[in-house]
NUTIKOL-364847 format. One record per residue (C-alpha): residue number from 1; residue in three letters; x, y, z. Coordinates in nm, 4 decimals. Layout:
{NUM,"ALA",{X,Y,Z}}
...
END
This chain:
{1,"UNK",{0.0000,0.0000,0.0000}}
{2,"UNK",{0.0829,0.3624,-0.1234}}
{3,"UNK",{0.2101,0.5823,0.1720}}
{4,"UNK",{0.3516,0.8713,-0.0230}}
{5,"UNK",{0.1764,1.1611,0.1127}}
{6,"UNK",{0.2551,1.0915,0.4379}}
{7,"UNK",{0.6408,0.9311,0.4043}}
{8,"UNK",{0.6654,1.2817,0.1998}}
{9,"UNK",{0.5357,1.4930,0.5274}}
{10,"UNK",{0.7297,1.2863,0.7025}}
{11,"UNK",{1.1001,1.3253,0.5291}}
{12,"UNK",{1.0374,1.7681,0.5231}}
{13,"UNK",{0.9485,1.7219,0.9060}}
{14,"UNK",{1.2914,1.5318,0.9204}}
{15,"UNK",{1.4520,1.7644,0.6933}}
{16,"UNK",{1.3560,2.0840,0.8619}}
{17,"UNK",{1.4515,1.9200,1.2070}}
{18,"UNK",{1.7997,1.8252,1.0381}}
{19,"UNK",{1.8058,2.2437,0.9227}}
{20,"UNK",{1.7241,2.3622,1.3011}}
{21,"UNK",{1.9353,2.1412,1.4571}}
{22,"UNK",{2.2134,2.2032,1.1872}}
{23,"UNK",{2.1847,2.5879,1.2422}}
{24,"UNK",{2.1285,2.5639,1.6380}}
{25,"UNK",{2.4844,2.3507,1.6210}}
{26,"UNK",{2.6633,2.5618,1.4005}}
{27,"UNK",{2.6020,2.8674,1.6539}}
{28,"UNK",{2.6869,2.6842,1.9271}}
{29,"UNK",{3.0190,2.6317,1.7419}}
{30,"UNK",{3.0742,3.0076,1.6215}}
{31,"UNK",{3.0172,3.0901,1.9886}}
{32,"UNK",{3.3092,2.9391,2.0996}}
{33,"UNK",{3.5125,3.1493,1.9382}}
{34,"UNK",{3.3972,3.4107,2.2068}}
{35,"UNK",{3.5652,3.1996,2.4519}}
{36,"UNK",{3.8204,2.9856,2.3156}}
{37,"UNK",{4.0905,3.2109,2.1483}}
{38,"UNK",{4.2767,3.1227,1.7920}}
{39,"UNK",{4.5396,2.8689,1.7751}}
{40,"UNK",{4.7174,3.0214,1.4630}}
{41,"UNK",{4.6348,3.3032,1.1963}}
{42,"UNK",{4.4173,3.0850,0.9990}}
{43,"UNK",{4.1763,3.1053,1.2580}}
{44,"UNK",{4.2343,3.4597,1.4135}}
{45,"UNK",{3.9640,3.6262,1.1288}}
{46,"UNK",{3.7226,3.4051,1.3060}}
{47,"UNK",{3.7803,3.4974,1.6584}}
{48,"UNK",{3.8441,3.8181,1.5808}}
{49,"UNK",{3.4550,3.8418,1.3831}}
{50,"UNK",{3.2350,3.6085,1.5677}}
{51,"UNK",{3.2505,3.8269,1.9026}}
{52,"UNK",{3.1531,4.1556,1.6453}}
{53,"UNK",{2.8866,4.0031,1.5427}}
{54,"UNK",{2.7419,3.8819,1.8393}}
{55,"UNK",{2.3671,4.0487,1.7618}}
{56,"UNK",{2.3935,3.8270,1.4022}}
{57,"UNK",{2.4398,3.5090,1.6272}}
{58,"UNK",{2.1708,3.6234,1.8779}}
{59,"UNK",{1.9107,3.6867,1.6139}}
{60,"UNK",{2.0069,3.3096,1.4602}}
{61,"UNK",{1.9813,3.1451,1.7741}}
{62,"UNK",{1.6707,3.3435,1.8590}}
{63,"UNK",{1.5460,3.2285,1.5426}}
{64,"UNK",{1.6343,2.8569,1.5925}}
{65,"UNK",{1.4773,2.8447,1.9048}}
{66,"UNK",{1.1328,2.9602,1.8150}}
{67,"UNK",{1.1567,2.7524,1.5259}}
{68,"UNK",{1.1820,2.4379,1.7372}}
{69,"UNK",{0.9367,2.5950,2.0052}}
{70,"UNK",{0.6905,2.6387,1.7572}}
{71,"UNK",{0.6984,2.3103,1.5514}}
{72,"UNK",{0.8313,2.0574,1.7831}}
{73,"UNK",{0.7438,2.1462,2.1194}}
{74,"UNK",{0.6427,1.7607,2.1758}}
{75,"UNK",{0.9522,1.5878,2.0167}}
{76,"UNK",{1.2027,1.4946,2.1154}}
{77,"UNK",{1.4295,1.6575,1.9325}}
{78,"UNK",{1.3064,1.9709,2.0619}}
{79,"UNK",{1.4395,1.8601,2.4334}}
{80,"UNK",{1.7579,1.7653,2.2579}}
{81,"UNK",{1.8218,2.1030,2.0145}}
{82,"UNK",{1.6909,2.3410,2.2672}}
{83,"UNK",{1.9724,2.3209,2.5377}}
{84,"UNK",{2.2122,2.4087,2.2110}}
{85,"UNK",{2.0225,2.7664,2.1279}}
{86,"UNK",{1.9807,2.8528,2.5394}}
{87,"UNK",{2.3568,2.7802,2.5545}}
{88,"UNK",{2.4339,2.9968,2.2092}}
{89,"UNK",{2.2296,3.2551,2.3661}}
{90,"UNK",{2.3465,3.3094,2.7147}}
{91,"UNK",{2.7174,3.3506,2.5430}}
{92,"UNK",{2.6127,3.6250,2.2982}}
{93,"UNK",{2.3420,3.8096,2.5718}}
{94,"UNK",{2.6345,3.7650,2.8299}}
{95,"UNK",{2.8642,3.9587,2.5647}}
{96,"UNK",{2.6386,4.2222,2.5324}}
{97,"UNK",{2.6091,4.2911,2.9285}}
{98,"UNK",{2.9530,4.4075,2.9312}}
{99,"UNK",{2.8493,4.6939,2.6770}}
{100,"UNK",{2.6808,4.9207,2.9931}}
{101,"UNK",{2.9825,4.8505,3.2037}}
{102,"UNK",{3.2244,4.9905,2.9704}}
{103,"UNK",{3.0216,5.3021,2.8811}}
{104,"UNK",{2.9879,5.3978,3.2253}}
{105,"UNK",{3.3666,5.3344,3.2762}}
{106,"UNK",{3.4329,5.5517,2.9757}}
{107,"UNK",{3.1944,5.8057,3.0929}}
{108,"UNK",{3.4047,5.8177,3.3940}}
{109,"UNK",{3.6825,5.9006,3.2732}}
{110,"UNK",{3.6231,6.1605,3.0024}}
{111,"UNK",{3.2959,6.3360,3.2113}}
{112,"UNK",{3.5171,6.6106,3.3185}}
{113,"UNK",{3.6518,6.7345,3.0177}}
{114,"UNK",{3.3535,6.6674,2.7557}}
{115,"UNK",{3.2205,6.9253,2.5877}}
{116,"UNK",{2.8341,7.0059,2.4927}}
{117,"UNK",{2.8723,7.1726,2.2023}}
{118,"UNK",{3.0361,7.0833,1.8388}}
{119,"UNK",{3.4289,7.2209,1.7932}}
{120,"UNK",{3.4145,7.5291,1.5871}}
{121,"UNK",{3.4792,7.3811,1.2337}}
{122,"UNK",{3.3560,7.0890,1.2604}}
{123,"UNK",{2.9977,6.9584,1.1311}}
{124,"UNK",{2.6920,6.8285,1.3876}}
{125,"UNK",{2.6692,6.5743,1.1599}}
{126,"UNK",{2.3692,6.3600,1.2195}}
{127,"UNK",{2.5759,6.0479,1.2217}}
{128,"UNK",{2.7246,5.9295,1.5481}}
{129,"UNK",{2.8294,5.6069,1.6722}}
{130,"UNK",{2.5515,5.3809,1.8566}}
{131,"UNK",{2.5547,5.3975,2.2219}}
{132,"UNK",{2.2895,5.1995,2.3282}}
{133,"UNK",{2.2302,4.8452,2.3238}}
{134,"UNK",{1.9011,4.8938,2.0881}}
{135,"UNK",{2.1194,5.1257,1.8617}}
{136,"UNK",{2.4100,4.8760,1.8199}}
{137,"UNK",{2.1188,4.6285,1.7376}}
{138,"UNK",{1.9890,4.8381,1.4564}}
{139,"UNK",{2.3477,4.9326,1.2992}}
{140,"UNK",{2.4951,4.5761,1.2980}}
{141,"UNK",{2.2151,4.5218,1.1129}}
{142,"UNK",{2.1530,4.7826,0.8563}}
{143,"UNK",{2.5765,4.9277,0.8834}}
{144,"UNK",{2.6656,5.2214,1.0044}}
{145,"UNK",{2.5518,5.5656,0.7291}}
{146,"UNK",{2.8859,5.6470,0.5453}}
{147,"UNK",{2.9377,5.9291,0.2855}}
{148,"UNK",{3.0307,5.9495,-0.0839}}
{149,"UNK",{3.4019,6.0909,-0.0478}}
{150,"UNK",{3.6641,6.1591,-0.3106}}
{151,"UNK",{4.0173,6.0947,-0.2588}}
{152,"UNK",{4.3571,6.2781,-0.3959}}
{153,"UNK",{4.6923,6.1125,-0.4084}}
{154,"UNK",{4.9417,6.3962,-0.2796}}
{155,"UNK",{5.3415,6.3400,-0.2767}}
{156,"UNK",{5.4584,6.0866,-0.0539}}
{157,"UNK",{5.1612,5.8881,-0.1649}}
{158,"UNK",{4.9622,6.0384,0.1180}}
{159,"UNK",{4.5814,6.0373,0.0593}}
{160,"UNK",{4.3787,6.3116,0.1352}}
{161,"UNK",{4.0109,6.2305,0.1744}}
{162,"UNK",{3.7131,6.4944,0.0812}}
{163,"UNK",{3.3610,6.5361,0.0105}}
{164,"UNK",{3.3018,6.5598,-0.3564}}
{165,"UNK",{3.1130,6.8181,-0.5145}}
{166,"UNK",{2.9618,6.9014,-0.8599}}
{167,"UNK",{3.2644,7.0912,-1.0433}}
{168,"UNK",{3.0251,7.2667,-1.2422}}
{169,"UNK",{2.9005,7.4792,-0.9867}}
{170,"UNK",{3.1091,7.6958,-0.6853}}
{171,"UNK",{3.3060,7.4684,-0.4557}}
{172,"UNK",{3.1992,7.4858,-0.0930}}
{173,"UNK",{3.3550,7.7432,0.1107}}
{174,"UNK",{3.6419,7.7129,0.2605}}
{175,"UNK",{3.7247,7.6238,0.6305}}
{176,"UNK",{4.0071,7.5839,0.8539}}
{177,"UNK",{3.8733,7.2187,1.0286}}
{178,"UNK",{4.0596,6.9778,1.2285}}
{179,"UNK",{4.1948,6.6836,1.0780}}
{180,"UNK",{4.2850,6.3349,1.1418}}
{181,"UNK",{4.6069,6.1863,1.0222}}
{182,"UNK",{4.5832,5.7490,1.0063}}
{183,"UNK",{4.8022,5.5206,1.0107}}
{184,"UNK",{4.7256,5.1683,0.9246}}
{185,"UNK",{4.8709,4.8736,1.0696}}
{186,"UNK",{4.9997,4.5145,0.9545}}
{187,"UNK",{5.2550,4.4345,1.1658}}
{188,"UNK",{5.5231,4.6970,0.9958}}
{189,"UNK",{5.5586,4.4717,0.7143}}
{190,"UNK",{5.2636,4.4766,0.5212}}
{191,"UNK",{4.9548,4.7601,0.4106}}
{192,"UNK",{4.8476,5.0679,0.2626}}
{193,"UNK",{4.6974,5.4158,0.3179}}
{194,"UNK",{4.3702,5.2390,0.1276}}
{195,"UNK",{4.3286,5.0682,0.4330}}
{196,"UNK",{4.0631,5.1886,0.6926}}
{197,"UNK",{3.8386,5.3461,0.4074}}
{198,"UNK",{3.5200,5.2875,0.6018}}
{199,"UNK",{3.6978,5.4965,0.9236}}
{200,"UNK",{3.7975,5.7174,0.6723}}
{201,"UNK",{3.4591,5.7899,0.5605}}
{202,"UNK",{3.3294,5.7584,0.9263}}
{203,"UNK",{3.5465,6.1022,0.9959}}
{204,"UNK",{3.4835,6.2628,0.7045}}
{205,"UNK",{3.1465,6.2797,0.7771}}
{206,"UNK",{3.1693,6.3884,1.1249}}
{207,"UNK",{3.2988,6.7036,1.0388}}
{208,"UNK",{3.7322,6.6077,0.9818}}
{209,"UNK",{3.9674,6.6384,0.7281}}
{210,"UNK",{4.1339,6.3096,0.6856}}
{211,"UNK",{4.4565,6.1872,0.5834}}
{212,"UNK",{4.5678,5.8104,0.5585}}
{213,"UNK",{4.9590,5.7973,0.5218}}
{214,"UNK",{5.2236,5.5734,0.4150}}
{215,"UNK",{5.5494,5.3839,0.5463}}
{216,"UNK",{5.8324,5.2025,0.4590}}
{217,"UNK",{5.8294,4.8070,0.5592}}
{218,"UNK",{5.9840,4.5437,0.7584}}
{219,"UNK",{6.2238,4.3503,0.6833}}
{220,"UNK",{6.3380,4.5172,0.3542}}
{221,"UNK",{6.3563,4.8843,0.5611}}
{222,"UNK",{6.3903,4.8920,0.9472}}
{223,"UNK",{6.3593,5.0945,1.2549}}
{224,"UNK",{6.4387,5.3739,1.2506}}
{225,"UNK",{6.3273,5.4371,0.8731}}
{226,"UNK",{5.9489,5.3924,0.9823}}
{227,"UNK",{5.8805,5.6412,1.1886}}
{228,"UNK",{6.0894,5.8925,0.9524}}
{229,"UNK",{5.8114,5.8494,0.6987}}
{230,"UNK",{5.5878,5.9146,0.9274}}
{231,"UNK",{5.7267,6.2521,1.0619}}
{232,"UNK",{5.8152,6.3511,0.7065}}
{233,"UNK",{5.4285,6.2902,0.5624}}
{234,"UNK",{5.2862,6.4545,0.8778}}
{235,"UNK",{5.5516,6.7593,0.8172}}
{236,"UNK",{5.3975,6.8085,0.4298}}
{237,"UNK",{5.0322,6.8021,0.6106}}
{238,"UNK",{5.1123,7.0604,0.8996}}
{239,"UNK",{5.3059,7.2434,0.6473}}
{240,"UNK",{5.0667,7.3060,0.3436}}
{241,"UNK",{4.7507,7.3052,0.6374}}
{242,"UNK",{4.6256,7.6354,0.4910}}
{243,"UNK",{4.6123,7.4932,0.1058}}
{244,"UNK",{4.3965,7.1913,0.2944}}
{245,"UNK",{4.1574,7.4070,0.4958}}
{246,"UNK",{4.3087,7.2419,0.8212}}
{247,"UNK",{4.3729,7.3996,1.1170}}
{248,"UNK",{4.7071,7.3203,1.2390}}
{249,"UNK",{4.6444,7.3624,1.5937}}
{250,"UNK",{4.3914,7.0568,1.5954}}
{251,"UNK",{4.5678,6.7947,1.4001}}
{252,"UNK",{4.5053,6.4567,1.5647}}
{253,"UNK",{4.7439,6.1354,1.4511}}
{254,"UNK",{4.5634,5.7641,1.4699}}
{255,"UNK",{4.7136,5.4352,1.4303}}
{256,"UNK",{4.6246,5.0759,1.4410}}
{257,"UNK",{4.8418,4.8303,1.5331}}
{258,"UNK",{5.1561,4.9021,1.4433}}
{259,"UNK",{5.0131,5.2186,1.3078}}
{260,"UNK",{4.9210,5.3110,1.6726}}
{261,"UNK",{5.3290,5.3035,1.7933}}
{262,"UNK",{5.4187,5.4985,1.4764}}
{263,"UNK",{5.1362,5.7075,1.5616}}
{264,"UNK",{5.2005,5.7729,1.9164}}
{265,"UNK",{5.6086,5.7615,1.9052}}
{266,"UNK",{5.5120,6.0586,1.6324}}
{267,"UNK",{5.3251,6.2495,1.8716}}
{268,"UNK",{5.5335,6.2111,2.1517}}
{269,"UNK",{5.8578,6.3175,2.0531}}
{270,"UNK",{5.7056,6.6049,1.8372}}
{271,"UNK",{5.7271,6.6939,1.4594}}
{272,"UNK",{5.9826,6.8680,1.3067}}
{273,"UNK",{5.8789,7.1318,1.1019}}
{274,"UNK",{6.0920,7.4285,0.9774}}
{275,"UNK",{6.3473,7.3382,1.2618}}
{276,"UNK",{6.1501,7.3799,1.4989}}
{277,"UNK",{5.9192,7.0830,1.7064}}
{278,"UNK",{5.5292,7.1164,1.6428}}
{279,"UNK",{5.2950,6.9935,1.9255}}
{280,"UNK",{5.0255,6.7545,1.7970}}
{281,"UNK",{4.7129,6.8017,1.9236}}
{282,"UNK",{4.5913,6.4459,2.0436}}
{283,"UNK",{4.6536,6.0712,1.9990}}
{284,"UNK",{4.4176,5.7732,1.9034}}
{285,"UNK",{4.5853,5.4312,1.9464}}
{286,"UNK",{4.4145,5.0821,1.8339}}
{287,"UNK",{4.5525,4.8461,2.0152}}
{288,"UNK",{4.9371,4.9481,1.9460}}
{289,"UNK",{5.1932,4.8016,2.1297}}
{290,"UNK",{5.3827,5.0690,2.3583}}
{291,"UNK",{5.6602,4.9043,2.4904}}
{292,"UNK",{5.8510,4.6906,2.2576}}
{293,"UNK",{6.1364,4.4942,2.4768}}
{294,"UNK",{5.8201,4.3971,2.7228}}
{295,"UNK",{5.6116,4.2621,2.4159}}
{296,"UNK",{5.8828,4.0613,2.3131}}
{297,"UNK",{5.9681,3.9029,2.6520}}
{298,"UNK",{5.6122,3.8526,2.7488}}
{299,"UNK",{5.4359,3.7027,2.4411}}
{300,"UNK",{5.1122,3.6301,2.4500}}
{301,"UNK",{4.9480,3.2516,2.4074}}
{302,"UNK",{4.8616,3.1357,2.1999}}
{303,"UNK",{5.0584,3.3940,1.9733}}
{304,"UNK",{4.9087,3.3099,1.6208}}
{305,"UNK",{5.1525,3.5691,1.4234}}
{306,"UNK",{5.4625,3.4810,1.6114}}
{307,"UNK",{5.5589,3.8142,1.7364}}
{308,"UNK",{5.9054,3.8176,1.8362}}
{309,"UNK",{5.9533,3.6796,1.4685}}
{310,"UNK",{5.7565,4.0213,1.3767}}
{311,"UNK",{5.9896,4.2261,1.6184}}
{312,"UNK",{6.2813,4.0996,1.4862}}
{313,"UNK",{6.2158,4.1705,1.1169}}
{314,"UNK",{6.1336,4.5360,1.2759}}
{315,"UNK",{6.4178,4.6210,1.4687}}
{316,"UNK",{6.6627,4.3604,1.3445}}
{317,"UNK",{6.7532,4.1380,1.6095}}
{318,"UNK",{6.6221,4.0786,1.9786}}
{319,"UNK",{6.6477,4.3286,2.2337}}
{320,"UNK",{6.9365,4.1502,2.3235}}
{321,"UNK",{7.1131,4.2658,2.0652}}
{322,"UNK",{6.9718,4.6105,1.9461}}
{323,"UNK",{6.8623,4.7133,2.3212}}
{324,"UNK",{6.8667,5.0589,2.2054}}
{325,"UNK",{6.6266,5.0390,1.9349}}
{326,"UNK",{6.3548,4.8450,2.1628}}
{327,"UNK",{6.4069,5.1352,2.3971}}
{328,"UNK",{6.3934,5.4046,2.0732}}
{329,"UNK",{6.0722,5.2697,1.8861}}
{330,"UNK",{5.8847,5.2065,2.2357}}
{331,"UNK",{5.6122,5.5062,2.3064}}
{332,"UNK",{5.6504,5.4280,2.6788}}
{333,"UNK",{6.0310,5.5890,2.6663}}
{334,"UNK",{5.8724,5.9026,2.5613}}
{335,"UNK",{5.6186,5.9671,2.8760}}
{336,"UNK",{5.6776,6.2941,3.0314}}
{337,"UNK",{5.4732,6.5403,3.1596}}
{338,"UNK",{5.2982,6.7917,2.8467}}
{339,"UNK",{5.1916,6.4783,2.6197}}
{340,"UNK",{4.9160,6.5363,2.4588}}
{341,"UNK",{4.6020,6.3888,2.5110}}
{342,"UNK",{4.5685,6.0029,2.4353}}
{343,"UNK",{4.2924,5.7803,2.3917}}
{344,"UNK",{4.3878,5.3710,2.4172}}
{345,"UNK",{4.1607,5.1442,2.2383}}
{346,"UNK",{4.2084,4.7838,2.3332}}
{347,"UNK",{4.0134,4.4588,2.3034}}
{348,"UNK",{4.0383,4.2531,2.6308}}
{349,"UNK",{4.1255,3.9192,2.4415}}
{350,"UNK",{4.3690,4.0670,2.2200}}
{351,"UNK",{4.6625,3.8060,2.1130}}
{352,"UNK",{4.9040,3.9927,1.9652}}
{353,"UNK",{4.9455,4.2583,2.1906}}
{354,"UNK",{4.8628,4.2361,2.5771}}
{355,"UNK",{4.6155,4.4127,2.7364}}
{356,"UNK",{4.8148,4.4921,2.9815}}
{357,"UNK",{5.0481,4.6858,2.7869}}
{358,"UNK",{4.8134,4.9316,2.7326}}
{359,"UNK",{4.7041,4.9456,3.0879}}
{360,"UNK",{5.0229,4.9917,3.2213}}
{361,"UNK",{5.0961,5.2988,2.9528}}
{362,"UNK",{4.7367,5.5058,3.0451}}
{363,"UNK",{4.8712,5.4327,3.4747}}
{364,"UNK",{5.1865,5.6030,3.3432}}
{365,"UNK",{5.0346,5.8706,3.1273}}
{366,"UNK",{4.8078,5.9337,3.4628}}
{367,"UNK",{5.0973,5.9283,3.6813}}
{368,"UNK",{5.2746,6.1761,3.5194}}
{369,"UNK",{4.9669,6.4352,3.4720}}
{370,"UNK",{4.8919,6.3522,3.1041}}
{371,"UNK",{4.5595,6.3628,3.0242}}
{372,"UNK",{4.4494,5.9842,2.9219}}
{373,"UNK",{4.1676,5.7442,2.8260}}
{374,"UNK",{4.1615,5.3776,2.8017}}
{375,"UNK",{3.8499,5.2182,2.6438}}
{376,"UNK",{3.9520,4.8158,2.6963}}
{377,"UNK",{3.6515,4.6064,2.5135}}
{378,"UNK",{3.5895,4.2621,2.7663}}
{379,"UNK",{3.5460,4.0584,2.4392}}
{380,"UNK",{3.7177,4.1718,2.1650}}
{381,"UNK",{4.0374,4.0659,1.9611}}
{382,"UNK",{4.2817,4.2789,1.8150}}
{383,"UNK",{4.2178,4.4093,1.4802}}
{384,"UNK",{3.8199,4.4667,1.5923}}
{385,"UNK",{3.7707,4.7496,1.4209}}
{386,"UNK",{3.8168,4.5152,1.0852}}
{387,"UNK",{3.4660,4.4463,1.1388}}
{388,"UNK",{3.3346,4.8026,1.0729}}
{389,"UNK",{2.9553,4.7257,1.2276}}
{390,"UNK",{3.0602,4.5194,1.4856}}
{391,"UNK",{2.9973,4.5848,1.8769}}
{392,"UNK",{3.3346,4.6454,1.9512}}
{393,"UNK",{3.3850,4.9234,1.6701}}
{394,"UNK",{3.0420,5.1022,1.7799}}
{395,"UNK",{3.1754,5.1886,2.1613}}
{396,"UNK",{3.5160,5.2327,1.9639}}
{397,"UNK",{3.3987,5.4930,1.7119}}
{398,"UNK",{3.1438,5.6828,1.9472}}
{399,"UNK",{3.4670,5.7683,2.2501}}
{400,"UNK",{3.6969,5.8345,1.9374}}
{401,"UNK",{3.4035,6.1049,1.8007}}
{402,"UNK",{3.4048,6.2181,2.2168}}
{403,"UNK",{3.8064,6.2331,2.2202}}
{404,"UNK",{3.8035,6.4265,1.9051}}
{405,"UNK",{3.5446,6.6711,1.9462}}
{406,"UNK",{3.7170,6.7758,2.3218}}
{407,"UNK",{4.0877,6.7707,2.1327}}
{408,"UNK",{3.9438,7.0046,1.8933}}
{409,"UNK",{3.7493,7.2477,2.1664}}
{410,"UNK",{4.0675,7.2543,2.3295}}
{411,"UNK",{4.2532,7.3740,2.0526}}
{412,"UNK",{3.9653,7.6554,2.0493}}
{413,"UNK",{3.9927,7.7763,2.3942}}
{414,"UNK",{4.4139,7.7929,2.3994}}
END
């Protein structure tokens, strides 16, 4: 006898069990990757995304479960798939309760010195950063709002970034605004001022000139020649700021990486202009390693790009054996009192450089009356900001827009 309707019912009731199950499992599996950290660079992308994306793999495992709930509350496979979603869920919803606790830490620390009102020169444009929980929801979803922009190639192969506008008609007036000089990272031996574009953007429409510059690499160039670069493309910027409508007083330098100790060796030790030593105005470092002897001799584990390899190929040779350039190329030397204002960005599981470095830089920036924040994300991996929507990059680009617009006010009121 004939059973095919029902044997049909029967293998789509297995198959869509099989799906749920299937999807509940391969959550469960991405979630790990908030916990468990990655064994090599194949596998850092991973953790470095899954914990960014932790309202993708809340929504999925939201979805899974109702699936189940709804279809197969009396099987069961719903007794066996359902522990899998709760257990997906508490790791992403746990994630997300660390969000409050950092804001109000950050709060802390920049409440005194925030300002109410937009920098002159700078747009109040509609388009922070989220800062609540339903906000970070909503962007990871949809991406953060970025601008159009237009780019020019200037010597150096600096790249100025700017809002394009119709040629045939008047070009918009002219302003003296702050600006933003980046620095991308890759371990010294590997990038390009393309990198960062969305950040790029991000500024741009907050108000900033932007400028992503360039370096020689590791191993074929070395230490010192890096942060020469650096000082000579920054020089060009400060020096032509009036042909760029930028205000030279309220020129901030960001790095990531190894960006971030170019970025903040740059701004501690000044730039030389004309013979003479120009003040920068503020400092944004993504998880950049301050103090380079310390990294080497306390390496983190797993360490899935081998960074005293990485050092090496940097300075050329251990600190052993060029002490003087671990001590040279190391921010932390450079703490004194009259730095200028730094902001520290630094994901709590970060495997390539220690959170602790960065901790122990901010205590020594404090110590020595420097004004200094350090916004340390619980869950995230370095290189966060890679994914542009994520959680991490959210709290990350809403204290950078805070650190910026008070750099800039200050600027004003000298």
């Amino acid at each position: 006898m004939d059973s095919g309707p029902c044997d049909s019912s029967a293998k789509r009731g297995s198959t869509s069990r099989i799906a749920v199950l299937a999807l509940g499992s391969f959550s469960i599996l991405l979630s790990v990757c908030i916990l468990v950290p990655a064994p090599n660079l194949t596998f850092l992308p991973l953790t470095v995304a899954v914990p960014e994306l932790t309202p993708w793999l809340a929504a999925g495992n939201l979805a899974a479960a109702a699936m189940a709930a709804l279809f197969y509350r009396r099987a069961v496979f719903y007794r066996r798939a359902m522990p899998v979603f709760l257990a997906s869920l508490l790791l992403a919803f746990g994630l997300l309760a660390q969000v409050r606790p950092v804001q109000v830490e950050m709060n802390r620390q920049m409440e005194p010195f925030q300002t109410a009102q937009p920098a002159k020169g700078r747009d109040a444009s509609p388009m922070p950063a989220a800062t609540t929980l339903a906000a970070i929801f909503r962007d990871s979803f949809r991406g953060i709002p970025l601008p159009r922009v237009a780019t020019e190639r200037l010597p150096m192969n600096i790249l100025f970034y700017h809002q394009p506008y119709d040629r045939s008609v008047a070009p918009p007036a002219k302003t003296a605004r702050p600006a933003v000089i980046d620095i991308y990272g890759g371990a010294w031996q590997r990038g390009s001022p393309e990198d960062n574009r969305d950040f790029h953007r991000y500024l741009l429409a907050r108000g900033y000139a932007v400028f992503a510059i360039d370096y020689r690499h590791a191993p074929a160039a070395q230490f010192p020649a890096q942060i020469h670069d650096v000082q000579a493309a920054i020089s060009f910027i400060l020096s032509s700021a009036a042909e760029f409508n930028v205000d030279p007083r309220r020129v901030v330098l960001c790095g990531h990486s190894s960006g971030a100790q170019l970025a903040l060796l740059a701004a501690y030790q000044g730039i030389p202009v004309d013979d003479a030593l120009i003040p920068i105005a503020g400092v944004i470092s993504f998880y950049g390693p301050p103090d380079l002897a310390a990294g080497y001799s306390d390496v983190p584990s797993p360490d899935p790009i081998h960074v005293r390899a990485v050092l090496e190929a940097y300075l050329g040779g251990t600190p052993a054996q060029v002490a003087g350039r671990y001590r040279d190329a190391s921010p932390v030397t450079y703490v004194r009192e009259g730095l200028p204002p730094t902001l520290l960005i630094q994901g709590g599981r970060d495997h390539i450089v220690k959170p602790r470095f960065a901790r122990e830089l901010y205590r020594k920036l404090i110590d020595t009356g420097n004004r200094a924040y350090l916004l340390e994300i619980p869950w995230s991996e370095h290189a966060f900001d890679a994914v542009f929507r994520g959680v991490g990059n959210q709290l990350a680009l809403f204290y950078v827009d805070e650190f910026l617009s008070e750099v800039a006010a200050r600027a004003d009121n000298s």
